[in-house]
Each structure stands twice: as C-alpha cells, then as structure tokens.
ZAVODREN-210332 format. One record per residue (C-alpha): residue number from 1; residue in three letters; x, y, z. Coordinates in Angstrom, 2 decimals, always signed. Example, Ala and Ser with C-alpha at 12.3 -4.5 7.8 and 13.67 -1.06 7.14 Angstrom:
BEGIN
+-----+------+---------+---------+---------+
! seq ! type !       u !       v !       w !
+-----+------+---------+---------+---------+
!   1 !  Ala !  +12.30 !   -4.50 !   +7.80 !
!   2 !  Ser !  +13.67 !   -1.06 !   +7.14 !
+-----+------+---------+---------+---------+
//
This chain:
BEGIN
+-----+------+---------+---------+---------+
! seq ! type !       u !       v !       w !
+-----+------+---------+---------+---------+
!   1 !  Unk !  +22.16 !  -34.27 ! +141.41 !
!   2 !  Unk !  +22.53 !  -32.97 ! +145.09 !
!   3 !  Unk !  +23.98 !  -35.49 ! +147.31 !
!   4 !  Unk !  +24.49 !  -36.06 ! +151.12 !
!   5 !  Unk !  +26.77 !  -38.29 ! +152.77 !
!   6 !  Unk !  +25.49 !  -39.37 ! +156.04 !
!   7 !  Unk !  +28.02 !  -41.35 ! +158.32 !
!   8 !  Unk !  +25.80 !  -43.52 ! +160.97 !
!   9 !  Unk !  +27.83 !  -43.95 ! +164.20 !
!  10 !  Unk !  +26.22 !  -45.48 ! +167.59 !
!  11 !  Unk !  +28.77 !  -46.02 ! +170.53 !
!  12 !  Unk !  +26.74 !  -49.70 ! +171.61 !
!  13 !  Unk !  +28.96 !  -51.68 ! +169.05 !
!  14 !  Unk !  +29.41 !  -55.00 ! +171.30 !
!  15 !  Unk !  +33.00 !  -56.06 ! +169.37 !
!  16 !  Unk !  +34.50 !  -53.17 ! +169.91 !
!  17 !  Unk !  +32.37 !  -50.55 ! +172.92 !
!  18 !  Unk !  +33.03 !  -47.07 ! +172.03 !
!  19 !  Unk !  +34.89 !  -47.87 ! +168.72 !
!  20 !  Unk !  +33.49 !  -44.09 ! +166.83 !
!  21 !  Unk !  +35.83 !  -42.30 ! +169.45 !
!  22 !  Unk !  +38.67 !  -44.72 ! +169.59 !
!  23 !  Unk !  +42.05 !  -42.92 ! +168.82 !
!  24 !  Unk !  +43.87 !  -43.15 ! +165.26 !
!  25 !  Unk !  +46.39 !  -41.11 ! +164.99 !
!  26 !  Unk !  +45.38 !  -38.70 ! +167.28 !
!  27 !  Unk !  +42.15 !  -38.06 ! +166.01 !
!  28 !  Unk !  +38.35 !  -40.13 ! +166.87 !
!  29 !  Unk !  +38.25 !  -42.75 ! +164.05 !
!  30 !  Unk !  +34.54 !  -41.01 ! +163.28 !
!  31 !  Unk !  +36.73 !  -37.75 ! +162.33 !
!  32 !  Unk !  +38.85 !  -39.97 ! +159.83 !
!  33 !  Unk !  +35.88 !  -41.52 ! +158.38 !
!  34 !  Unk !  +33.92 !  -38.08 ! +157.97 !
!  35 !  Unk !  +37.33 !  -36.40 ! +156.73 !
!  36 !  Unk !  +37.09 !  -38.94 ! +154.06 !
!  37 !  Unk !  +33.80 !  -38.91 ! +153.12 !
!  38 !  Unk !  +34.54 !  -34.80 ! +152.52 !
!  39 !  Unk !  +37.31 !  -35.64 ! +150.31 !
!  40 !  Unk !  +35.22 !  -37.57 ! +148.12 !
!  41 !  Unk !  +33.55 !  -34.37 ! +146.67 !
!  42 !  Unk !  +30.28 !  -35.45 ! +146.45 !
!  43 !  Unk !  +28.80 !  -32.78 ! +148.94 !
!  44 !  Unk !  +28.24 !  -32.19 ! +152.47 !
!  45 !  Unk !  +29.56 !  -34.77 ! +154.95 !
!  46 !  Unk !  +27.78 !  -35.27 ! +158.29 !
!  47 !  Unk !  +27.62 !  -37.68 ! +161.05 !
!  48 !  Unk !  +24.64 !  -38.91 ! +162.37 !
!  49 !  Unk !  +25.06 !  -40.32 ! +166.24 !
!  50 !  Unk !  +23.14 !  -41.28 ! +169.21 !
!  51 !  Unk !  +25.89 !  -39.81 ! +171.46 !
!  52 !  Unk !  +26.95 !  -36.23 ! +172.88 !
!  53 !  Unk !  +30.26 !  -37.29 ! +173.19 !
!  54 !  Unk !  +30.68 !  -38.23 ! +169.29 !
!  55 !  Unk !  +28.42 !  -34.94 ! +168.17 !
!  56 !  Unk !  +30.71 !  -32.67 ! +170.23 !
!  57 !  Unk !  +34.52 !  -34.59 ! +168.92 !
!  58 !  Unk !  +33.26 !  -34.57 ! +165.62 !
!  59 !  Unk !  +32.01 !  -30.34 ! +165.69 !
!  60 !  Unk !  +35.66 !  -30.17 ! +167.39 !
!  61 !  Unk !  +37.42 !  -30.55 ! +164.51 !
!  62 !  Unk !  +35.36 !  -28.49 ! +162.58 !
!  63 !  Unk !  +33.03 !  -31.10 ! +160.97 !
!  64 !  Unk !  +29.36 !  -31.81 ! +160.76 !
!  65 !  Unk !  +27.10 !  -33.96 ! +163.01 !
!  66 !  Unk !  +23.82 !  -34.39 ! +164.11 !
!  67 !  Unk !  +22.12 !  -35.96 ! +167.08 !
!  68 !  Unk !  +19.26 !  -38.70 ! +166.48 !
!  69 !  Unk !  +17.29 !  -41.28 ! +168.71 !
!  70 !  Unk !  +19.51 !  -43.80 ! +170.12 !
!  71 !  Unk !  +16.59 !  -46.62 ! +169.53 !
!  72 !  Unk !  +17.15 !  -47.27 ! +165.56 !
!  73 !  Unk !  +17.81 !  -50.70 ! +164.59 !
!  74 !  Unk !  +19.83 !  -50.18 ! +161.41 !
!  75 !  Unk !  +22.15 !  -47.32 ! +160.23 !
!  76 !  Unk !  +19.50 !  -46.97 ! +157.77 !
!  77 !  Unk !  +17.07 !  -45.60 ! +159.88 !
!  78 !  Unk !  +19.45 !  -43.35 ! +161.39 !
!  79 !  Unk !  +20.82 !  -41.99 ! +158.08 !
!  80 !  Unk !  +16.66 !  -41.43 ! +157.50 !
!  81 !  Unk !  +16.08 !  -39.34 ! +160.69 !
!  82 !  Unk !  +19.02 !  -37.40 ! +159.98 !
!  83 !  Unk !  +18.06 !  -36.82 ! +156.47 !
!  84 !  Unk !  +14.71 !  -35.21 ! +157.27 !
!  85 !  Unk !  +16.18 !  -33.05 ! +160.07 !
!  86 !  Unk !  +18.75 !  -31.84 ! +157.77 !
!  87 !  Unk !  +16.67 !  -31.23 ! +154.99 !
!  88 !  Unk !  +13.04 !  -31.19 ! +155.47 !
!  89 !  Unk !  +12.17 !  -29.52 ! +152.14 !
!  90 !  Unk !  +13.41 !  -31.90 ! +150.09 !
!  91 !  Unk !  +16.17 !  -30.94 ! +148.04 !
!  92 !  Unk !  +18.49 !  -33.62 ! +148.52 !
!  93 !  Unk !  +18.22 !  -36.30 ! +145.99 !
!  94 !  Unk !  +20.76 !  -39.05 ! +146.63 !
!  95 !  Unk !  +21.85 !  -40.23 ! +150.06 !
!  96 !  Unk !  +25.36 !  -42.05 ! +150.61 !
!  97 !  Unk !  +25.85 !  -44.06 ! +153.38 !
!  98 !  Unk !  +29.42 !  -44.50 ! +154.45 !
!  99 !  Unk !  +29.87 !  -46.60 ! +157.68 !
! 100 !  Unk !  +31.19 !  -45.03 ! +160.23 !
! 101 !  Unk !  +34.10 !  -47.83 ! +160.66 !
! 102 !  Unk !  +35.77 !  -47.44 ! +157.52 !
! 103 !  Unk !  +38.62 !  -44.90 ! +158.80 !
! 104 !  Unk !  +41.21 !  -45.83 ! +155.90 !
! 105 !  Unk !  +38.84 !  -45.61 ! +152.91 !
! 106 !  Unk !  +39.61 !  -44.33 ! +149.79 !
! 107 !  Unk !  +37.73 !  -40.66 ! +149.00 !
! 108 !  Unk !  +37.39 !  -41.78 ! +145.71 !
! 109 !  Unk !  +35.84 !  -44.99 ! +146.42 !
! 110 !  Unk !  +32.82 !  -43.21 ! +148.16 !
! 111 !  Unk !  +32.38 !  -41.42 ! +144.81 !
! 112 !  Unk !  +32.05 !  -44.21 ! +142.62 !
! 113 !  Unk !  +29.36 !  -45.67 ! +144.52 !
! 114 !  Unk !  +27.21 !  -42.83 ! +142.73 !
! 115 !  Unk !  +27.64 !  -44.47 ! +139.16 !
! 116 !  Unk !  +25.35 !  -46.61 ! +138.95 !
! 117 !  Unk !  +22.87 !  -44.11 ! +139.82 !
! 118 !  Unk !  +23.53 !  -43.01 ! +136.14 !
! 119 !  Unk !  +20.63 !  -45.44 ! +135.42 !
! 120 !  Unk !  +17.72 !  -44.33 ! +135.63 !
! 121 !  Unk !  +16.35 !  -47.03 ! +136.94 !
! 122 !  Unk !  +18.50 !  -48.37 ! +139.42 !
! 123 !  Unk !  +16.97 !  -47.52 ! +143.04 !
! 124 !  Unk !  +20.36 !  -47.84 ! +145.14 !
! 125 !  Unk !  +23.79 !  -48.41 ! +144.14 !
! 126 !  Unk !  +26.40 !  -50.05 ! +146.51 !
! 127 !  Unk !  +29.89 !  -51.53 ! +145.87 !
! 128 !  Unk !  +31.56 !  -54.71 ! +145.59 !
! 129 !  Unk !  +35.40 !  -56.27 ! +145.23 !
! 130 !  Unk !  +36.53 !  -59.35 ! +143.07 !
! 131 !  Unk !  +37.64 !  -61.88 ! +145.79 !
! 132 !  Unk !  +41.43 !  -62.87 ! +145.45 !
! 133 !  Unk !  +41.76 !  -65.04 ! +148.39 !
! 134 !  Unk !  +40.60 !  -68.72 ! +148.49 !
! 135 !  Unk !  +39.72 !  -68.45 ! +152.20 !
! 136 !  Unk !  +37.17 !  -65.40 ! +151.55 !
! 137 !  Unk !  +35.20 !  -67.70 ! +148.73 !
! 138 !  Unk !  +33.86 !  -69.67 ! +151.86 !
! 139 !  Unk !  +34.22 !  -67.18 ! +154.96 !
! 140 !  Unk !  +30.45 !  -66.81 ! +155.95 !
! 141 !  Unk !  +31.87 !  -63.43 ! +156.87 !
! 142 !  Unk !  +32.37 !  -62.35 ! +154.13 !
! 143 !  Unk !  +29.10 !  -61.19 ! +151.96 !
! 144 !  Unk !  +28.61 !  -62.45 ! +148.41 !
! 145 !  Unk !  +27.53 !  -60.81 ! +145.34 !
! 146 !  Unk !  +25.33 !  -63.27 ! +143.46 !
! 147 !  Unk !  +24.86 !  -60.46 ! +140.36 !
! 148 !  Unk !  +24.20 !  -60.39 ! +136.63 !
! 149 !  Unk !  +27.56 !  -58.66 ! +134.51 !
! 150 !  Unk !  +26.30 !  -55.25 ! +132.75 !
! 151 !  Unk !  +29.86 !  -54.31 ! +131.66 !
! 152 !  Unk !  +33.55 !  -54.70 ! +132.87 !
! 153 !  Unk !  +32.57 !  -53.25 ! +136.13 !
! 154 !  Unk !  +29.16 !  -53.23 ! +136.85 !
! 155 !  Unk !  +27.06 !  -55.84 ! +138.20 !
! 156 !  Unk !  +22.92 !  -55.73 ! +138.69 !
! 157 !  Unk !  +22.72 !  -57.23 ! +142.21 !
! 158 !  Unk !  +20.38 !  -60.90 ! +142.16 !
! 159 !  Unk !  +21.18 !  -61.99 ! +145.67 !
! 160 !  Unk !  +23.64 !  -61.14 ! +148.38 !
! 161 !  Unk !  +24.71 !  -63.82 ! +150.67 !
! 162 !  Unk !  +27.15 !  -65.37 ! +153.18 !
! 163 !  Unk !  +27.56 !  -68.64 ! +151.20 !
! 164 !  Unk !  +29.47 !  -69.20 ! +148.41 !
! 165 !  Unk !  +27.82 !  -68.43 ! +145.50 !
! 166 !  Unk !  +27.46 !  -68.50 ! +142.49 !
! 167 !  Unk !  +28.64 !  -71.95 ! +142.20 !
! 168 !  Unk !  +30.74 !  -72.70 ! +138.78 !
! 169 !  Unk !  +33.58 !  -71.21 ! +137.49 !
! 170 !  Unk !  +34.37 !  -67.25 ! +136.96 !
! 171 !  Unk !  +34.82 !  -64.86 ! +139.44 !
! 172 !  Unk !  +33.05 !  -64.34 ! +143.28 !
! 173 !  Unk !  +32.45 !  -60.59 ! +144.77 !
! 174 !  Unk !  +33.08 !  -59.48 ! +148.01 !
! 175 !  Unk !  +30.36 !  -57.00 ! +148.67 !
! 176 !  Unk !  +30.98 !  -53.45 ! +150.29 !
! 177 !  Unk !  +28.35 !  -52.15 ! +152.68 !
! 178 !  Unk !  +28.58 !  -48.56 ! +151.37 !
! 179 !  Unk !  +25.28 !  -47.38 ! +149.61 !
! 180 !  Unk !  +23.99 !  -44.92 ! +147.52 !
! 181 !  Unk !  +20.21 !  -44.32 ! +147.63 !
! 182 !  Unk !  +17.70 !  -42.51 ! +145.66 !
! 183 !  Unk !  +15.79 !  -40.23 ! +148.16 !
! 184 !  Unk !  +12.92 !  -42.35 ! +147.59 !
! 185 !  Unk !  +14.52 !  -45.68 ! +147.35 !
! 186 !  Unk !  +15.40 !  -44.88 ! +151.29 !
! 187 !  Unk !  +12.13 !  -43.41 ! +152.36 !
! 188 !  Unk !  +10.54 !  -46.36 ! +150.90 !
! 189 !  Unk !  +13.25 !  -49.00 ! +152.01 !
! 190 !  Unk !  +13.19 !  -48.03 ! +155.90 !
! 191 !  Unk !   +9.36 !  -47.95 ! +155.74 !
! 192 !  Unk !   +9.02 !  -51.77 ! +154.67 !
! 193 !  Unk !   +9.26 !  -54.64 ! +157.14 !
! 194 !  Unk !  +12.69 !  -56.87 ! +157.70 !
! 195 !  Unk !  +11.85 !  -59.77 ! +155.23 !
! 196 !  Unk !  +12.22 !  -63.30 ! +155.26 !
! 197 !  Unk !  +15.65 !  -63.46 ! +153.45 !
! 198 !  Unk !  +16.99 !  -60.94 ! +155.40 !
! 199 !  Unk !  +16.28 !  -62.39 ! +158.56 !
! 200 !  Unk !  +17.83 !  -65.89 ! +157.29 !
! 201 !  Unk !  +20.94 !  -64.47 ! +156.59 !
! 202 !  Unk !  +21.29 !  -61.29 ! +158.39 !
! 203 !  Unk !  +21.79 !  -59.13 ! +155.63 !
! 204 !  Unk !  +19.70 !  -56.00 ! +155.95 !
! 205 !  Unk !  +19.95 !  -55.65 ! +151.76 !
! 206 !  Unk !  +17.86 !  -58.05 ! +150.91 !
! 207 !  Unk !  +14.69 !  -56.22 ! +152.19 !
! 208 !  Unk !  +15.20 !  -53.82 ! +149.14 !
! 209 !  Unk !  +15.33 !  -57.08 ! +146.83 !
! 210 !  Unk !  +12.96 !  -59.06 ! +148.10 !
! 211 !  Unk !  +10.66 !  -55.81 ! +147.02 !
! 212 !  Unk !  +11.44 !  -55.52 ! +143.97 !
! 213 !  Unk !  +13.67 !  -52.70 ! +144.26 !
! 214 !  Unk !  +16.81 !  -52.71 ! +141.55 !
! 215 !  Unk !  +20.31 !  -52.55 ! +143.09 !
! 216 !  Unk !  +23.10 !  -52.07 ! +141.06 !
! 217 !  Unk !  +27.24 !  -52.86 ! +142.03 !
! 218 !  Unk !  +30.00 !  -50.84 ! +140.91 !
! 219 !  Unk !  +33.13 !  -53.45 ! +141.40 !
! 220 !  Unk !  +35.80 !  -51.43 ! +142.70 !
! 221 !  Unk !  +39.33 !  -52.53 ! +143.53 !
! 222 !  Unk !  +40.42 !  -52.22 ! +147.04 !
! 223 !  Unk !  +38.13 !  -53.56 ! +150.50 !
! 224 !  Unk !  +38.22 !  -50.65 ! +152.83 !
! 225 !  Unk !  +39.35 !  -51.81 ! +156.17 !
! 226 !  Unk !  +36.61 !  -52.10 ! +158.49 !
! 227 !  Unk !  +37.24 !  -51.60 ! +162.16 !
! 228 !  Unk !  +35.28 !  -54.41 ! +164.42 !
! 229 !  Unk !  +37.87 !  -55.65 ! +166.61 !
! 230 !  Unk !  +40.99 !  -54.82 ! +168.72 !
! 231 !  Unk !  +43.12 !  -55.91 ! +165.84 !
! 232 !  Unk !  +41.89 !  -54.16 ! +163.41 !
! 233 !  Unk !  +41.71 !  -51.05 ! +165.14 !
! 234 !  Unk !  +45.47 !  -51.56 ! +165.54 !
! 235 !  Unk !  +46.01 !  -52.51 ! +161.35 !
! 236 !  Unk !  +44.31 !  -48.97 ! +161.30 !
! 237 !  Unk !  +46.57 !  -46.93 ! +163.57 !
! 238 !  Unk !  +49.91 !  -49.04 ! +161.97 !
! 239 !  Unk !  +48.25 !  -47.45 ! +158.09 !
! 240 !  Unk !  +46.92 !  -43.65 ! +159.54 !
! 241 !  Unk !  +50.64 !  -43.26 ! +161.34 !
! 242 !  Unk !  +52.65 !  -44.31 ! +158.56 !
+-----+------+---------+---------+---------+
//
C-alpha cells in the first residue's frame, strides 16, 4: 500500500510556545521527529506547519515540509490539507500521523502502527502500551484503552478514556496518539462534527467511534516521550545527547 507520514506541527502550543523549533541536540525537535518518522521506512516523511520559520528549519536539513492554514483545530485537519496538496490525484492510500512532539520515538514503532491495517476492515489503526505504573491506572492524563483482545497484541478499540477503565482485574492500556488512517477513514473523519463523547472527555478519537468507524490497537512496548513541558524538553535533550 502507499503510505505518507504527515508530522502536524503549529508553533501556538500554550505549555510549551514555540516547542517544534526548540533545540535538542543541536537540531529543531520537528527535525528529530521527521528524521524518525523517515527511519521508519514506511515512505515519504513530511511536516505539515502553520509557520515559515518551521517550513524553512525543517527544508534546512534537507527534509520535507509543507505550509497549511494556521486556523485548523486538530492535527487532523492539518494532516488533511496537507494530504490533498501533496497528492491531489489520489494515490496515497494510508496516512500516518506522527505528532510532532515525539522527538525520541522509536522508527520502528511508527511502523507497527500500520498492522492493523492488515484487516480489511479496520478504518484506522493507532497504538497503545500495557500500563506498569500504579499512578498511571488513575492519572486522568493519561488516556485509556477500554478494547476487546484479538490476539497477544492486538486490541479492537471500544472506548478511549481518561478514567480508569475497564474496571476488574487484567491489564489497563495506555493509549498512544499516533494513527494510521485509511485515506477514506480521514476524509470522512475530519468531515464529521466533534461529538458528544469527545467533547466530554476531550479526546478527539472518539468522533471516529461514536460513527461507527472500527479502530484497531497494536500494543507496543515502550511510551514515546512526549514533549509538553520545560521538563520534558530537558528528559529529551539528557536522551538525544547521550
């Protein structure tokens, strides 16, 4: 199948302003983060911005971006513009989204976000992580997997939430925010209206759900570090300089 990786990056993040250029090692974290993406081998990499300052840093070290309106309310919509300025005839048949504050992640973690997609009839695919610590089970910060088992390490995705959930014993999942869409699934996805559910617990996911559409959860093992803060920008400059 042909596949694009489109990395949504917008400079207005209000945790950490500016965060897509912020230095790691003496490169933009953006350039990590679309380095990585590359080195998954699933295709062309490219990052879609709102900024001239992140297009030109990221063409600077001889990578891929493109510009798009700086009005979008999710990274989905972004990834959407770019993906019918980049290829208006329609050849590309699975989008990845990789978040543009992942600048540690694991190339071949953005790859396995495509097997689910194996299934025909799964519409996107994302990722999710068995949770280890006790404090995660009830950090509202940490996103839930409510999902029914289809093997060792696959789940078909029920409900996503910031409780904890499912109640009982076995194992909780620590969802992933990194996607893998069916051309259509996205076209259809950013079209549709934030729902109820997704308002409620501010999880943009649930739209696709509430739909009807099928997501599917490939449980990997490691939670890429996501930059949001200060601190964490400094955990990522301690693991890119070591």
């Amino acid at each position: 199948m042909s596949v694009l990786v489109l990395i949504p990056a917008r400079m207005a993040s209000t945790r950490l302003p500016g965060k897509p250029l912020a230095d790691i090692a003496g490169r933009p974290m953006i350039v990590h983060v679309a380095e990585r993406a590359l080195a998954s081998g699933l295709g062309r990499a490219v990052v879609a911005t709102d900024s001239a300052d992140v297009l030109e840093a990221v063409r600077a070290h001889g990578l891929e971006a493109v510009m798009t309106r700086g009005d979008h309310p999710s990274g989905s919509d972004r990834i959407f513009e770019a993906l019918e300025a980049l290829d208006p005839d329609g050849e590309v048949e699975v989008v990845v989204n990789v978040q543009g504050d992942l600048p540690t992640i694991d190339p071949a973690i953005v790859a396995a976000a495509l097997k689910p997609l194996e299934e025909p009839a799964v519409d996107i695919a994302t990722l999710g992580v068995e949770i280890g610590r006790e404090e995660e089970k009830t950090n509202p910060n940490v996103v839930k997997i409510v999902g029914a088992p289809l093997g060792p390490d696959r789940l078909k995705a029920l409900y996503f939430t910031r409780a904890t959930a499912p109640w009982g014993d076995g194992p909780l999942y620590h969802h992933v925010g990194l996607y893998a869409y069916r051309r259509a699934a996205l076209q259809r996805f950013v079209s549709l209206p934030a729902s109820s559910l997704e308002l409620r617990e501010r999880l943009e996911q649930l739209r696709a759900l509430e739909a009807g559409m099928r997501i599917d959860v490939q449980i990997v093992d490691t939670v890429p570090l996501g930059v949001d803060t200060p601190g964490e920008l400094e955990r990522a400059r301690r693991i890119l300089s070591a």
